[in-house]
N, C-alpha and C positions, 0 to 999 in steps of 0.2 A: 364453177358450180356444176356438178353432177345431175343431170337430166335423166329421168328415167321413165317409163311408160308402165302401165299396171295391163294383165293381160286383156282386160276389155279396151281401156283406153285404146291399144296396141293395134287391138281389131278394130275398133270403129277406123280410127286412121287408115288402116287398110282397105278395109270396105268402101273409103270414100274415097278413095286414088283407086282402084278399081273403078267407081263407078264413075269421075271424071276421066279417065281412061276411054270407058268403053262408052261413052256419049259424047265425045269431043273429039278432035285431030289427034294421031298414034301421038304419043309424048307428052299429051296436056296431062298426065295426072306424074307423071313428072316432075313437069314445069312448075306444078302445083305447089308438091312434095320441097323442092329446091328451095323455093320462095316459102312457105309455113316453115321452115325448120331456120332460116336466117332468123325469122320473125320469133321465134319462141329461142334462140340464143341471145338475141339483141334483147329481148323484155324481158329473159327470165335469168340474164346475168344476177351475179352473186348481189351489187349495188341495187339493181332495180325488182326484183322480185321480193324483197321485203317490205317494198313501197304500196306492193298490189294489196288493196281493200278485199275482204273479207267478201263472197260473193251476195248478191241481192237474196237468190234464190233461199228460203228457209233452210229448205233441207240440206244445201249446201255447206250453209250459216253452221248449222248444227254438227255437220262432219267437221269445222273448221277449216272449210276448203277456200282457197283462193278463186278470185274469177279473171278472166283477160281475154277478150273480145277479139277474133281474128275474120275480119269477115261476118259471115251469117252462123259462124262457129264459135260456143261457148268454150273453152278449156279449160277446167275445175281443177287445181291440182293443189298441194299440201308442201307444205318445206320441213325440214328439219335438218339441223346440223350445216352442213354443206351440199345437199341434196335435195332438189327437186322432184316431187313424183305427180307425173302430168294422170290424176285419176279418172278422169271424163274429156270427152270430147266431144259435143253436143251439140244439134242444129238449133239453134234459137228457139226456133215454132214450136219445139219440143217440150221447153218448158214452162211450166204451167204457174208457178205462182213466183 
């Protein structure tokens, strides 16, 4: 299954391996990076990503986005076909309903 990132999705992830980068030991946003990306292969293989429930959030609900908890990190993303599209990337505290 095809893994793909949407261009904000793309920046948030960036944004936050920069910022465990530049607030931790040289290589922690890295070590970060290496470890989220086994974790989003392993769960969002072709078998188990159709398994993922519909997310809580409304608004999510309503784009018919997927949800999968990685950490204090929400990851919203949609499937079709043989492709995954990882559309959000989001701190917990962030969302609201």
């Amino acid at each position: 299954m095809q893994i793909n990132y949407t261009v904000e999705a793309f920046s948030s992830l960036v944004r936050l391996i920069n910022f465990i980068e530049q607030t931790n030991s040289e290589g922690a946003g890295g070590r970060w990076l290496d470890k989220f990306e086994i974790f989003i292969q392993v769960k969002l293989s072709a078998a188990a990503a159709v398994k993922i429930s519909l997310c809580n959030n409304l608004t999510f609900q309503k784009l018919n986005l997927r949800c999968l908890y990685y950490s204090d990190w929400v990851i919203a993303f949609s499937l079709s076909d043989d492709n995954v599209l990882i559309e959000a990337l989001i701190h917990k505290s962030r969302i609201t309903d």
